[in-house]
N, C-alpha and C positions, 0 to 999 in steps of 0.2 A: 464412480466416486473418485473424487479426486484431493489426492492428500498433500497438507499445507501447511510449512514451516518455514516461520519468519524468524528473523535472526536481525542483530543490527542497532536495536536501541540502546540507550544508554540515559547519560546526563551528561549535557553541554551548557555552554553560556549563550546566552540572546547575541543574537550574530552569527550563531556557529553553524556548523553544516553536518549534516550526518545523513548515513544511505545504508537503508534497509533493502531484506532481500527475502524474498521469498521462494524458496523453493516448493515445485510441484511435481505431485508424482501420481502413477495409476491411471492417468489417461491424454492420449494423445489430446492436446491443447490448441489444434486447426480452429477447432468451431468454438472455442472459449472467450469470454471478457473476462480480463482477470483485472480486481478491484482493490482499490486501497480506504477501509475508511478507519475509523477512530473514536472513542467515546472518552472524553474526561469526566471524571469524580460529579459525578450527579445531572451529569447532561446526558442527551439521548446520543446514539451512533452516530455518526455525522460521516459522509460519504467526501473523501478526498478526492480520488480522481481513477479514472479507471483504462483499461489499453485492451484494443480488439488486435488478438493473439495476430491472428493470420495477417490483418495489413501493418499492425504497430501503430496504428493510429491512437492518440492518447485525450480526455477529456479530464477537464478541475472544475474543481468547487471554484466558484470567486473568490473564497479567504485564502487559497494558497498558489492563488494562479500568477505563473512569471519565478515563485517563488521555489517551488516542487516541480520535478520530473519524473516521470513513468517510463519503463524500458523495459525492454526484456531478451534475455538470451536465448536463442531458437535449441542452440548445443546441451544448454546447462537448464529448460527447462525451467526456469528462474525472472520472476520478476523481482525489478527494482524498483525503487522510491527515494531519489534523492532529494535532499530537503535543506534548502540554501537559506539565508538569514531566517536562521528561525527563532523564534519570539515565544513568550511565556506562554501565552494560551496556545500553542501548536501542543504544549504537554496533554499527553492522551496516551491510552494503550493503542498502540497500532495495529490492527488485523489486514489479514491478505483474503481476500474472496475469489472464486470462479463461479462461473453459470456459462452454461451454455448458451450462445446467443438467442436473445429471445425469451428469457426465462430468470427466474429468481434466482439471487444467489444462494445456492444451498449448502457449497462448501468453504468450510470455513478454516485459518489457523487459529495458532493458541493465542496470538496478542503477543507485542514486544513493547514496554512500554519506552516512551518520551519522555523526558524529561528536559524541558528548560528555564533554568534560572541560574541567578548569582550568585 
């Protein structure tokens, strides 16, 4: 099992930039995909983008691609999500996921929400 707290959100303005971070703990993260996705106010979960632990290679949705980055620290056990001109519907609570490659994601964080407007 692997435990997951994001950190990071707030309220910005349309344009603004903000980079969330998730820390993980309880199991080494070689064989992990660690995931970003997001649900606003009456829509279903919507998958952002996600990073395969061991090479660092990163994949996005179309709605935030060019826009969002995924990183992660090898030391600090932590992924990131930087999130560059963001726009009002990017507002979502943001969760952080892992699954072992190959498999569902099963764990989860608490959510940090987003907030953008004027």
């Amino acid at each position: 099992q692997v435990q997951l707290v994001e950190s990071g959100g707030g309220r910005v303005q349309p344009g603004s930039s903000l980079k969330l971070s998730c820390a993980a703990s309880g199991r080494t993260l070689s064989s992990y995909i660690m995931a970003w996705f997001r649900q606003a106010p009456g829509k279903a979960r919507e998958f952002v983008g996600n990073i395969r632990w061991s090479a660092g290679l990163a994949d996005y949705a179309d709605s935030v691609k060019g826009r969002f980055t995924i990183s992660r620290d090898n030391a600090k056990n932590t992924v990131f999500l930087q999130m560059n001109s963001l726009k009002p519907e990017d507002t979502a609570v943001y969760y952080c996921a892992a699954a072992v490659t190959g498999r569902s994601y099963t764990n989860w964080g608490q959510g940090t929400q987003v907030t953008v407007s004027s």
